[in-house]
N, C-alpha and C positions, 0 to 999 in steps of 0.2 A: 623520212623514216616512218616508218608502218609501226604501227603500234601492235605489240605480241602479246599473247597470251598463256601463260604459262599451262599445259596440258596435262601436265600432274598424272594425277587417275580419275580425270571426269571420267561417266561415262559419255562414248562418244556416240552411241547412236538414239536421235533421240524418238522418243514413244509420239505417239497418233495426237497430232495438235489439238486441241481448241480455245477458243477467243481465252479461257480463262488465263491458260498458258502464256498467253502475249504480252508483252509487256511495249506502249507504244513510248517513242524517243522524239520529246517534241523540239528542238533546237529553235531559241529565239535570242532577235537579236535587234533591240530597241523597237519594240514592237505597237503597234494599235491595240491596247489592253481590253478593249471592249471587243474590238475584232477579235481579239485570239481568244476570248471567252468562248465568244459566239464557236469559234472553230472546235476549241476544248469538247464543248458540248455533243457536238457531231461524233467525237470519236469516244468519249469516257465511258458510254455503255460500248464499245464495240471491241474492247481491251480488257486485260485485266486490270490494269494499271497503269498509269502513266507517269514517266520520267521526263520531266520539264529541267533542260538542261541551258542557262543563259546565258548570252557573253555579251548581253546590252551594256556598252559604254556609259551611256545615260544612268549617274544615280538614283534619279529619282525614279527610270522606269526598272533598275535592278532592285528596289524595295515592291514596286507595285506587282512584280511578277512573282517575287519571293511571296508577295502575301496570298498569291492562288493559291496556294496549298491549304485550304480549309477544311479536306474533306481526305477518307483513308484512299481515295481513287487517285488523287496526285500527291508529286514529289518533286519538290524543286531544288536546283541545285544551280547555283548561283554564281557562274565563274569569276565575277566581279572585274572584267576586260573579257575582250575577244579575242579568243584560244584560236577562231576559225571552225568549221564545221566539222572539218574531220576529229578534230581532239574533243569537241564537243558531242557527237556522236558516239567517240570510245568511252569517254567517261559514261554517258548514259547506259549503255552496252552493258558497260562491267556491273555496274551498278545494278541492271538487271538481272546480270549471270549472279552475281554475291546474292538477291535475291532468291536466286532458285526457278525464274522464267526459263522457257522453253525456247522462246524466237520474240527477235525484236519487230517491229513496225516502225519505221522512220517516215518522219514527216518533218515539214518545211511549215514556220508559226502562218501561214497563210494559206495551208491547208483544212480544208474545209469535205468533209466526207458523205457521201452516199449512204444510203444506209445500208446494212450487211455488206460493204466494202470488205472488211477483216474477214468477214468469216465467210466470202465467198472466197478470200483467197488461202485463206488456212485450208477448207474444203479441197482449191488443185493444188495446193503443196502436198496435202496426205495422201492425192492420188500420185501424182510424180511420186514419193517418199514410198510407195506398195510397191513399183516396180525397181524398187534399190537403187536408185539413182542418186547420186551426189549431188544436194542441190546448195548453191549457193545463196540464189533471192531468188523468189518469183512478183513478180508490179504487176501493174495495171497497165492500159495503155492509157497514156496520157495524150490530154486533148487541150486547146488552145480556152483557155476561161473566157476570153473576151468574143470567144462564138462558140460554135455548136459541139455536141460531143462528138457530133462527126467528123469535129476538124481534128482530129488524129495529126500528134508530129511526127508517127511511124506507122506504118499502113502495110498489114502482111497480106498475102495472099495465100489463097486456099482455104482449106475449109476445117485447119486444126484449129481446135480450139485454145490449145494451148502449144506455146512457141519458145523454141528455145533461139537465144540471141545472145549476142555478142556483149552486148550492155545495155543497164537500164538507170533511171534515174533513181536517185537514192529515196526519195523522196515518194512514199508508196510502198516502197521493197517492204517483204516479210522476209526475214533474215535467219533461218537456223540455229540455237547454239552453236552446233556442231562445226556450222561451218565458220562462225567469228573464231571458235577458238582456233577450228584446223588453218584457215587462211590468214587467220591475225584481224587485227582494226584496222582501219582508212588510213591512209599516211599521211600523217600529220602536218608533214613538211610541205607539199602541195596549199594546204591553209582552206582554201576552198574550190574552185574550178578545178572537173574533171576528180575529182576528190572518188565520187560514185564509179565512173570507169574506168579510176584504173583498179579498182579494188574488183571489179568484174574481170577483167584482164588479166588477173593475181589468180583470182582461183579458177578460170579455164588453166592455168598454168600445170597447176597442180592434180586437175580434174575434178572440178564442180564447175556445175554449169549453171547457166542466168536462164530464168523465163519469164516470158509475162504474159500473161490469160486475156483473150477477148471478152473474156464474163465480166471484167471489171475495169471500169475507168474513171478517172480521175483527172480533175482540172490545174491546168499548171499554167503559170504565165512567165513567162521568158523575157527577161528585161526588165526593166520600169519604167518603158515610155514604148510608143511606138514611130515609127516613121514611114512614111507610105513614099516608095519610090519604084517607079515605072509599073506600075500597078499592084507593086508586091507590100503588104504589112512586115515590116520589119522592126525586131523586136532591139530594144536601145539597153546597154546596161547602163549604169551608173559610173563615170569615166575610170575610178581606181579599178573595176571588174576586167577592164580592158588589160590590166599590168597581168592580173591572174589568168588569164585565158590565155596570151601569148606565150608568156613566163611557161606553164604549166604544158600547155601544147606541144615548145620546140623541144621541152624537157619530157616529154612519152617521145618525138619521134627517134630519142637513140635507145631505147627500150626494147630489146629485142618480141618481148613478150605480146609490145601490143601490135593489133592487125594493123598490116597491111594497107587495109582500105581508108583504114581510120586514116592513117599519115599520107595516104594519096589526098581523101577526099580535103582533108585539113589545111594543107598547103597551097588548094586553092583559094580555100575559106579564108584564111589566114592574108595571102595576098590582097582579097575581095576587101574583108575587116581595115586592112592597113588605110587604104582609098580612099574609100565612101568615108568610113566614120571623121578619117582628117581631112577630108575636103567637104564635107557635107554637113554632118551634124554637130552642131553648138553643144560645149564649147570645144571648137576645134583644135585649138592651140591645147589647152589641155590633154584632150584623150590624145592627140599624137604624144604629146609628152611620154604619159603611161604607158602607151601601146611600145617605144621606145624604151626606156627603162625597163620594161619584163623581157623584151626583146634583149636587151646587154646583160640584163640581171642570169638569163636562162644560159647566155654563153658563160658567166663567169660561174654559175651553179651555184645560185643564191636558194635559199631554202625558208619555209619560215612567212612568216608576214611580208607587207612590202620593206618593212624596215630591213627583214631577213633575220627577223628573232621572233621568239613567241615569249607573250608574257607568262611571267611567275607564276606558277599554277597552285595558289591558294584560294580556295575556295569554298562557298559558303552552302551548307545544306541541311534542310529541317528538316528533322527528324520528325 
């Protein structure tokens, strides 16, 4: 289920960004508390604000994150269980919009920022936003952390500067009000994988469109380990991500709305993933477990966590 937004009489179209207007959406979840300082730091002048939304399991790390809020630049909100990414992103969202912010910035607690990142990108949102176009997100391209910026995970050609695409990682996206309330929240039910594309998906449906600017880029790592076979670095999840990637996958390919491409190119992928990961990578007995279970789970239209429920959503937040 996609999480809605009741459209009332906002206004819907919104005025000429800048950084003060943003409000950034940091999603953590049992985290390196010295690390996600360190990340904090890189983005707190480049925002107006930020919303620290957490679904760390760990007690003791859901007190140490609730205590960052020292300062009137963050605000943390404390899911006390893991809600998943998508519910945890809408809570930040609204939370923002009740604020009165103009456009979210979502990041991932292992994001780590460039400087003028934000406001190069607020900068080609208001140029797209002058020629009336209906924007959904516009990202950065994202590049491999563990090497160069060059190592791009999507590589356009030509010589625009700015590209409109199919989908982008949530994680970077500058976000519109406009377009959270017109298109709704992330769907919930998904939990996390694919969470970002199909909510790109959702609004080409309706007519908003994805982009993302070569002026800016952004490090991402894919996985938490890697594996080197027949020359290629490949990137390893963690084996329960295996249940969400499949689960969520077979469940877009009866989606009328999403491409084409996506459900060809995936069903190779998907074949390749089943293989390698259960004959290759430790521990093997497990992730086939996983990669099975999302696999029955998506035939029988399971929704929700791997249990197929989400916890109770009370939740803790200083004021």
């Amino acid at each position: 289920m996609a999480y809605s937004i009741g459209k009332g009489n906002l206004q819907m179209t919104d005025s000429i960004l800048t950084i003060q207007n943003v409000c950034g959406i940091l999603v953590t979840y049992n985290p390196n508390v010295e690390e996600l300082k360190e990340n904090i730091e890189s983005v707190v002048h480049q925002v107006g604000r930020i919303c620290i939304v957490d679904n760390s399991t760990d007690t003791i790390l859901q007190k140490k994150v609730l205590d960052l809020q020292q300062e009137e630049s963050l605000h943390v909100i404390s899911n006390k269980g893991n809600f998943g990414i998508a519910a945890a992103q809408n809570i930040g969202m609204k939370w923002a919009l009740q604020k009165g912010f103009n456009a979210f910035f979502l990041l991932d607690q292992d994001s780590k920022l460039m400087e003028e990142t934000v406001f190069k990108l607020v900068g080609e949102y208001n140029d797209i936003a002058s020629q009336n176009q209906n924007i959904a997100c516009i990202g950065p391209l994202a590049f491999d952390r563990d090497k160069t910026e060059e190592d791009v995970y999507h590589s356009y050609d030509g010589d625009e500067r700015i590209i409109k695409v199919q989908q982008t990682l949530s994680s970077g996206s500058l976000i519109p009000k406009n377009a959270f309330i017109q298109i709704g929240g992330m769907e919930e039910d998904l939990f996390i994988d694919l969470v970002d594309y199909e909510w790109c998906w959702r609004a080409e449906k309706i007519g908003y469109s994805t982009y993302v600017t070569k002026e800016v880029k952004m490090a991402h790592r894919l996985g938490e380990d890697r594996y080197h076979f027949l020359g290629k670095s490949i990137g390893v999840p963690s084996p329960i991500r295996h249940y969400y990637q499949f689960r969520n996958t077979l469940i877009m390919f009866n989606r009328s709305y999403v491409p084409l491409s996506f459900k060809l190119k995936y069903m190779i992928i998907l074949l390749f993933k089943f293989f390698f990961f259960s004959l290759f990578v430790k521990p093997r007995s497990v992730r086939l477990r996983m990669i099975s279970k999302g696999v029955i789970d998506a035939l029988k239209g399971v929704k929700g966590d791997i249990n197929g429920d989400r916890p109770k959503m009370v939740y803790e937040s200083k004021s």
